[in-house]
C-alpha positions as CSV (number, residue, x, y, z in Angstrom):
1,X,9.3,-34.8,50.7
2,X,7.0,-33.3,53.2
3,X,9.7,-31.4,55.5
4,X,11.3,-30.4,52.4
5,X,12.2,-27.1,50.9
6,X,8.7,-25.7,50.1
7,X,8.1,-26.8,53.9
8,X,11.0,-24.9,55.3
9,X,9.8,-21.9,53.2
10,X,6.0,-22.4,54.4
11,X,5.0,-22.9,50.7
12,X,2.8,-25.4,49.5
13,X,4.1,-25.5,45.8
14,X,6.2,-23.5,43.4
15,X,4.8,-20.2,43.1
16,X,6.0,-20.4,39.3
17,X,4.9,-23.7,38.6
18,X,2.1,-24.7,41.6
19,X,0.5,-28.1,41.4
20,X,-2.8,-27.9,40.7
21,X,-5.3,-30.7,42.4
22,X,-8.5,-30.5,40.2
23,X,-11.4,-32.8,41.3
24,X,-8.5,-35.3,42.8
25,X,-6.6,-34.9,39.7
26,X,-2.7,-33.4,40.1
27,X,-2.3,-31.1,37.4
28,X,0.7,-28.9,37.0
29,X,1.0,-25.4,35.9
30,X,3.7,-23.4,35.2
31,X,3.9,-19.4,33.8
32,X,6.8,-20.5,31.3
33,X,4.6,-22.7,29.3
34,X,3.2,-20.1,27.4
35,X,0.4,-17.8,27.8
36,X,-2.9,-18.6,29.9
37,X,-5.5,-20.5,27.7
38,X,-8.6,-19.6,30.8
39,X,-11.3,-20.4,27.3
40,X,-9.1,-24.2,27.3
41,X,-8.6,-24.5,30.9
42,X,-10.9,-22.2,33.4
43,X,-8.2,-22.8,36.5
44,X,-6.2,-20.4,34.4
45,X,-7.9,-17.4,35.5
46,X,-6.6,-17.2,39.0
47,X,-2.9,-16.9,37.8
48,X,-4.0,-13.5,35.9
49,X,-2.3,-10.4,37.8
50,X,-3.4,-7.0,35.9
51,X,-0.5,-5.4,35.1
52,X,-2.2,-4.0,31.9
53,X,-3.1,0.0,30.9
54,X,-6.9,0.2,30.5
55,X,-7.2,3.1,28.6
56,X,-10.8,3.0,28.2
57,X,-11.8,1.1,31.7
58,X,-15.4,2.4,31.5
59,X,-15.9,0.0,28.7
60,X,-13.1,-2.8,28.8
61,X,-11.4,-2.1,32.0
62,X,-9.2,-4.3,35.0
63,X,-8.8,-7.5,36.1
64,X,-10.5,-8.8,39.4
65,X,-8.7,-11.2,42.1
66,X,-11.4,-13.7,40.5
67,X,-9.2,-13.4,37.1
68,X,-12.3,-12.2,35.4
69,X,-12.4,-8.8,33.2
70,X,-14.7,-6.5,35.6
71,X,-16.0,-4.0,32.8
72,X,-17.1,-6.1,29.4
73,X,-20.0,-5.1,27.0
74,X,-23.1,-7.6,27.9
75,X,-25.0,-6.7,24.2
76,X,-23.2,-8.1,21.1
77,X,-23.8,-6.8,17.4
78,X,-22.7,-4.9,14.5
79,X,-21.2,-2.4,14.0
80,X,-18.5,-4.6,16.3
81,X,-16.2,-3.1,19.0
82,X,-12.2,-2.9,18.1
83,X,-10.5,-4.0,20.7
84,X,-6.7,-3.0,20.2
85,X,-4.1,-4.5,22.5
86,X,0.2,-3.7,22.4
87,X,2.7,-4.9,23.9
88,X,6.1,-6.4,23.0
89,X,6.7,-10.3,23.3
90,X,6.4,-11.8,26.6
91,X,4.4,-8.9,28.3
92,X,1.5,-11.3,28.7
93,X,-0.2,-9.6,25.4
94,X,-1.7,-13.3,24.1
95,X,-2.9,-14.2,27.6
96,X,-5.0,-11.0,27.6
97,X,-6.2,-11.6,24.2
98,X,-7.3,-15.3,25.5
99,X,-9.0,-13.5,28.5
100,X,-10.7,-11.9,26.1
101,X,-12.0,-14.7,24.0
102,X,-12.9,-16.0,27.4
103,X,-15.3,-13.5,28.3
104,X,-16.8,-13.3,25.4
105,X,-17.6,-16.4,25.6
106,X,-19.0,-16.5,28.7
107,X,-21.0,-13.6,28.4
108,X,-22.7,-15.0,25.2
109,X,-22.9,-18.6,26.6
110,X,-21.8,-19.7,23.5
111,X,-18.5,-20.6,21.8
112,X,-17.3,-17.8,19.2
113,X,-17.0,-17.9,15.9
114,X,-13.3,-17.4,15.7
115,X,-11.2,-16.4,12.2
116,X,-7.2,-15.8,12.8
117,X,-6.0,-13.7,10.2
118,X,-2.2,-12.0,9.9
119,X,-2.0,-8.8,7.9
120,X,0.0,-8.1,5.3
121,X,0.7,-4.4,3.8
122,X,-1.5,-3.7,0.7
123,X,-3.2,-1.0,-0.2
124,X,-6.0,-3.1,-2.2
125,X,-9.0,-2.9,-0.1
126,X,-10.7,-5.8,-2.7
127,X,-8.2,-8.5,-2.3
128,X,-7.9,-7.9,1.5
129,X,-11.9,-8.0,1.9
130,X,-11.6,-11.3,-0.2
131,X,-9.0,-12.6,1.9
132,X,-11.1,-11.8,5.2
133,X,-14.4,-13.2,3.8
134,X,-12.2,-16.6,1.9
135,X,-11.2,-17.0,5.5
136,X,-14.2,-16.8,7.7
137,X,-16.4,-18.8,5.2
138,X,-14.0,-21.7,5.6
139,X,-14.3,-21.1,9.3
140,X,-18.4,-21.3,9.2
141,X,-17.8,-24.6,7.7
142,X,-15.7,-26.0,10.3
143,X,-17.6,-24.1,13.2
144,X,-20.5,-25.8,12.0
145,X,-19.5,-29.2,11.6
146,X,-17.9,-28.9,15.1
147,X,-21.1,-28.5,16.4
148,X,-22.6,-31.5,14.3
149,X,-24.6,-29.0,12.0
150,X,-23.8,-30.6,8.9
151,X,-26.4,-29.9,6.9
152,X,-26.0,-26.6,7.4
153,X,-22.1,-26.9,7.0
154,X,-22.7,-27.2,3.6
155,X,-25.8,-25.2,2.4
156,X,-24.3,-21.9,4.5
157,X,-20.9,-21.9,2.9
158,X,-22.1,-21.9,-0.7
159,X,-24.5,-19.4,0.4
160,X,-22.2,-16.9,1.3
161,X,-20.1,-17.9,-1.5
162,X,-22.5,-16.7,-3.6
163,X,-23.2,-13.4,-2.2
164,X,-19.0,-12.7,-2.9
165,X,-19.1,-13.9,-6.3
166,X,-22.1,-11.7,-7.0
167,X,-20.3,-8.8,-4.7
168,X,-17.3,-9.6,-7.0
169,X,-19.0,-9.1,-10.1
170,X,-20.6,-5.6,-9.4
171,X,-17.4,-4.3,-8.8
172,X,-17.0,-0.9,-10.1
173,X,-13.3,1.0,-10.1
174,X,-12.5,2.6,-7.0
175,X,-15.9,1.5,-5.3
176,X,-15.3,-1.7,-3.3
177,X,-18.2,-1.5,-1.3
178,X,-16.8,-3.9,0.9
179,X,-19.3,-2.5,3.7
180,X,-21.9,-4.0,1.8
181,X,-20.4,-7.3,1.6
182,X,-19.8,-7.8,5.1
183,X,-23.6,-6.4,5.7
184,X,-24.8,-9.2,3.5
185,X,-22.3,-12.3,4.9
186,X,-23.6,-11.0,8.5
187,X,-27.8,-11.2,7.6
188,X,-27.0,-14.9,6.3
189,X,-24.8,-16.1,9.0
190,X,-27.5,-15.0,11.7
191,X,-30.0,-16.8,10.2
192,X,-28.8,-19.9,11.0
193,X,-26.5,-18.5,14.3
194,X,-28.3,-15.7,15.7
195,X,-26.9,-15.3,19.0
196,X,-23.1,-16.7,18.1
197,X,-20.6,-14.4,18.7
198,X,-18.3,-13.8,15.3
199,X,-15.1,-12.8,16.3
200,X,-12.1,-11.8,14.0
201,X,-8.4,-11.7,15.9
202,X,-6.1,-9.7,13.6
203,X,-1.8,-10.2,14.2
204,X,-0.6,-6.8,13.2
205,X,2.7,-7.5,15.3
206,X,5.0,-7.1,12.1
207,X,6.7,-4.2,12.3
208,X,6.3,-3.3,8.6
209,X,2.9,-2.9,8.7
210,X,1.9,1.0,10.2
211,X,-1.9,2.5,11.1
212,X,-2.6,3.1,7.5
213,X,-2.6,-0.7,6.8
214,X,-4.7,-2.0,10.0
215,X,-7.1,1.0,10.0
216,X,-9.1,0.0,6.9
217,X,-8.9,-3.6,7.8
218,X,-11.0,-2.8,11.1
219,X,-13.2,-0.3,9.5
220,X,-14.3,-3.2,7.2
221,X,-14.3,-5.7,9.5
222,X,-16.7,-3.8,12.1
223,X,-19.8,-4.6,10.3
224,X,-18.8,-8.5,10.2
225,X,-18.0,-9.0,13.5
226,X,-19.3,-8.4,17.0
227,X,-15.5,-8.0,18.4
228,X,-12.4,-7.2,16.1
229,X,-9.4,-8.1,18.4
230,X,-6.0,-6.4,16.7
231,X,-2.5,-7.2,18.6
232,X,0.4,-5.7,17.8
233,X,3.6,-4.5,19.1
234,X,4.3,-0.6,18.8
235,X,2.9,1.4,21.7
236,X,2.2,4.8,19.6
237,X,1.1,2.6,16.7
238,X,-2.0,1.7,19.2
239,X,-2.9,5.1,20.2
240,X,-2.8,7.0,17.2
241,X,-5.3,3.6,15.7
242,X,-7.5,3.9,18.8
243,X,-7.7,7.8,18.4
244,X,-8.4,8.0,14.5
245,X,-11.0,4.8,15.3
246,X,-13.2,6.6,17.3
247,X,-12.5,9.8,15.1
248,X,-14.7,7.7,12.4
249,X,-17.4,7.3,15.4
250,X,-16.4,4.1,16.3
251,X,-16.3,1.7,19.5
252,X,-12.7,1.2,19.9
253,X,-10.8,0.6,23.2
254,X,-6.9,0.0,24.0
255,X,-4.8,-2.3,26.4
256,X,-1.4,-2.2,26.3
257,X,0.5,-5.0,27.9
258,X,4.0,-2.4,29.4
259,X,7.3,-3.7,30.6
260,X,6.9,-3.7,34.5
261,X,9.7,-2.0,36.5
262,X,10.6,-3.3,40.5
263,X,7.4,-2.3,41.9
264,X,5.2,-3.7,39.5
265,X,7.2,-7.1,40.0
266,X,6.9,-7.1,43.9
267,X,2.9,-6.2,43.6
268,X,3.1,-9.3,41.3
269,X,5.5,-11.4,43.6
270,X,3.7,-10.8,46.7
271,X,0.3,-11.6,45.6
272,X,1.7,-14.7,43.9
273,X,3.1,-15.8,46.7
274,X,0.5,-15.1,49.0
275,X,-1.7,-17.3,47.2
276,X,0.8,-20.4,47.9
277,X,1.3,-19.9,51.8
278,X,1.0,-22.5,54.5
279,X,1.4,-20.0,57.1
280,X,0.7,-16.4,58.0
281,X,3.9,-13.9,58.2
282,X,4.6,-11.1,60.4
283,X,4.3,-7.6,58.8
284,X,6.9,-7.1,56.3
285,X,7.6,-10.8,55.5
286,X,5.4,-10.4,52.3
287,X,7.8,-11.2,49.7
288,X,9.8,-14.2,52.0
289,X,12.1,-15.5,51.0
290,X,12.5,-13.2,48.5
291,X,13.4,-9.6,49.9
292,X,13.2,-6.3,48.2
293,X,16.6,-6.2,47.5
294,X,16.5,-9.3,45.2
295,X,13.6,-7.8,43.2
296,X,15.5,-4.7,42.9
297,X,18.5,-6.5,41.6
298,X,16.9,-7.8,38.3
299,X,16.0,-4.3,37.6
300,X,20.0,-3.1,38.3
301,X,20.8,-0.8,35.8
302,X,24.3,-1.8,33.6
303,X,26.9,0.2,33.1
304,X,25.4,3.8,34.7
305,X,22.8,3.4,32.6
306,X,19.2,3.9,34.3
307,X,16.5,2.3,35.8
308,X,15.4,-0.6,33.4
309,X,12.2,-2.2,32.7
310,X,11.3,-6.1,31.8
311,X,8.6,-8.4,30.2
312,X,6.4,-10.3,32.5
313,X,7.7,-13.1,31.0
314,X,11.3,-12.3,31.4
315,X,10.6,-11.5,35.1
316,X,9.2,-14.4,36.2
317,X,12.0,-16.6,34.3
318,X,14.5,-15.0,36.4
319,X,12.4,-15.2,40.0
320,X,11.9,-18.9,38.7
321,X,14.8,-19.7,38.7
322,X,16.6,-18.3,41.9
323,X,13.7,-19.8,43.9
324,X,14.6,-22.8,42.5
325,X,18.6,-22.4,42.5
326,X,17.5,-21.9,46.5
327,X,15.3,-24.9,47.0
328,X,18.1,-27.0,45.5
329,X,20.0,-25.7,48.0
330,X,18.3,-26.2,50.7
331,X,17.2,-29.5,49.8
332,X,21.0,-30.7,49.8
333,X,21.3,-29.3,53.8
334,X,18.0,-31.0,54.7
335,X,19.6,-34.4,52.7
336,X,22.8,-33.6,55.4
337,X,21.0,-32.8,58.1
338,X,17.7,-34.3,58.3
339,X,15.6,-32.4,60.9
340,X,17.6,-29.3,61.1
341,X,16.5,-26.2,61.4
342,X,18.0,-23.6,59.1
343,X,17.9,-20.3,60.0
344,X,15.5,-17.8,58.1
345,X,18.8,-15.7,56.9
346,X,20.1,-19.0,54.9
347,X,16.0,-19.1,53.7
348,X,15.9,-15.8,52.1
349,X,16.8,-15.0,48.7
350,X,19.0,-11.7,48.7
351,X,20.2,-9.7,46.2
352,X,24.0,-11.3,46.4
353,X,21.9,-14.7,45.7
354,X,20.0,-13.0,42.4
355,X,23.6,-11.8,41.1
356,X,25.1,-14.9,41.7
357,X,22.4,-16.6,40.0
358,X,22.6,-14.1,36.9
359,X,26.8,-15.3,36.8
360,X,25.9,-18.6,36.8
């Protein structure tokens, strides 16, 4: 209705969920979806809010209020970058990965050639440089006939089949040479894609596998791919990779994705909010209707315990849903009063509204 809630709370939309019009098309998005997809859908990027840890901003480094990565290398090529991200689930570690995939993308101005591969512990260097090449050979294929190349769909593949068999069969104990293998995949494959960047995006999130495992993986996979993209969970895992990466000379950078505490989530809230206004607010009125004590209360410690942290994702579930326990309320007083005007005390989301939403 248009003198409905979002109207008494001079929104246009849900903060959480906002309706989207694209070219006269009403599209709706919502953060509890799953992450952003900005290489699927480009209107993604303005929802991006960099709560990340840049640890090497020089070279990958911050998000801008255009939802674009400001720092990103413009030259592709072997031997590739490592790009290693943490975080725990819902701290928006996918959606950064995706905003990855995005700019590289972009930058090339030319799809990637992705391969999604999950390591598993083993310490046999052979099978796990099979698996990777198995993998990304099947992935040529299909990149190729995507792009209706499919003459070249099938010469490639048995091309680079060839060169693993014949890899395969000069094996010598304890000498993999996998190097020269992914040397050899790489001088085909830019025959016939030269400028296509080849991308590898490595799950490392299970917690049995330690540095020991994805270490070697990346060390082979560098002279394969332009960008090696690892995710996983364990904070320390990341650094002591990134640090023993570039110990081997090599281009490695880290983002981790942290729990945000009450001041991260009010940054958050108020810019979110302030993208959604119909109106301009006195001074201090940023975070209407929420107020500072209703942020704070999500980040109430239990039991004497102290100050706690959240996910992203966890946040935003929680602000979701009090801004909508409220708009349902003030939906039934505009259905019982049509006209009225409520007061901006019976607006505002407090911190006795957040617990009560919590016990409910």
């Amino acid at each position: 209705m248009p003198n409905g809630p979002y109207a008494a709370l001079q929104l246009r939309t849900n903060p959480f969920s906002p309706d989207i019009n694209i070219s006269g098309q009403q599209l709706k998005f919502d953060y509890l979806q799953g992450p952003l997809t900005p290489q699927q859908n480009r209107v993604h990027l303005k929802y991006y809010f960099d709560l990340y840890r840049w640890s090497d901003p020089e070279y990958v480094g911050s998000i801008g209020r255009d939802g674009r990565i400001s720092a990103f290398p413009e030259g592709f090529g072997q031997p590739g970058m490592i790009v290693v991200i943490s975080g725990v689930s819902g701290t928006g570690r996918t959606s950064l990965e995706n905003l990855l995939q995005f700019e590289i993308t972009a930058r090339a101005d030319s799809e990637p050639l992705l391969t999604r591969y999950t390591i598993e512990v083993s310490s046999n260097k052979v099978q796990a440089a099979q698996n990777f090449a198995t993998l990304f050979i099947q992935d040529i294929e299909d990149y190729l006939s995507k792009v209706k190349r499919a003459k070249e769909a099938k010469t490639l593949p048995k091309r680079l089949k060839a060169i693993m068999k014949e890899w395969r069969e000069s094996l010598v104990p304890d000498e993999p040479n996998t190097d020269f293998l992914f040397q050899q995949l790489t001088r085909e494959v830019r025959k016939i894609l030269p400028k296509t960047p080849i991308v590898f995006s490595l799950d490392a999130t299970n917690h049995i596998n330690t540095p020991d495992t994805w270490r070697p993986a990346c060390i082979m996979l560098r002279n394969l791919a332009d960008f090696v993209i690892l995710s996983l969970s364990n904070h320390d895992h990341a650094s002591y990779l990134r640090t023993s990466l570039k110990d081997y000379q090599m281009r490695a950078v880290w983002i981790h994705a942290p729990r945000i505490d009450a001041a991260q989530t009010i940054r958050f809230l108020t810019a979110r909010l302030l993208e959604e206004r119909t109106a301009n607010l006195e001074p201090g009125e940023e975070l209407f209707p929420f107020t500072e004590g209703a942020v704070k209360a999500l980040f109430a410690p239990a039991g004497g315990a102290g100050p706690i942290t959240l996910s992203i994702g966890v946040a935003i579930k929680k602000l979701k849903g009090a801004f909508e326990k409220k708009c349902a309320d003030i939906h039934v007083i505009l259905a019982n009063e049509p006209g009225v005007a409520i007061p901006a005390a019976r607006l505002r989301i407090t911190d006795a509204d957040m617990q009560s939403y919590f016990s409910s």
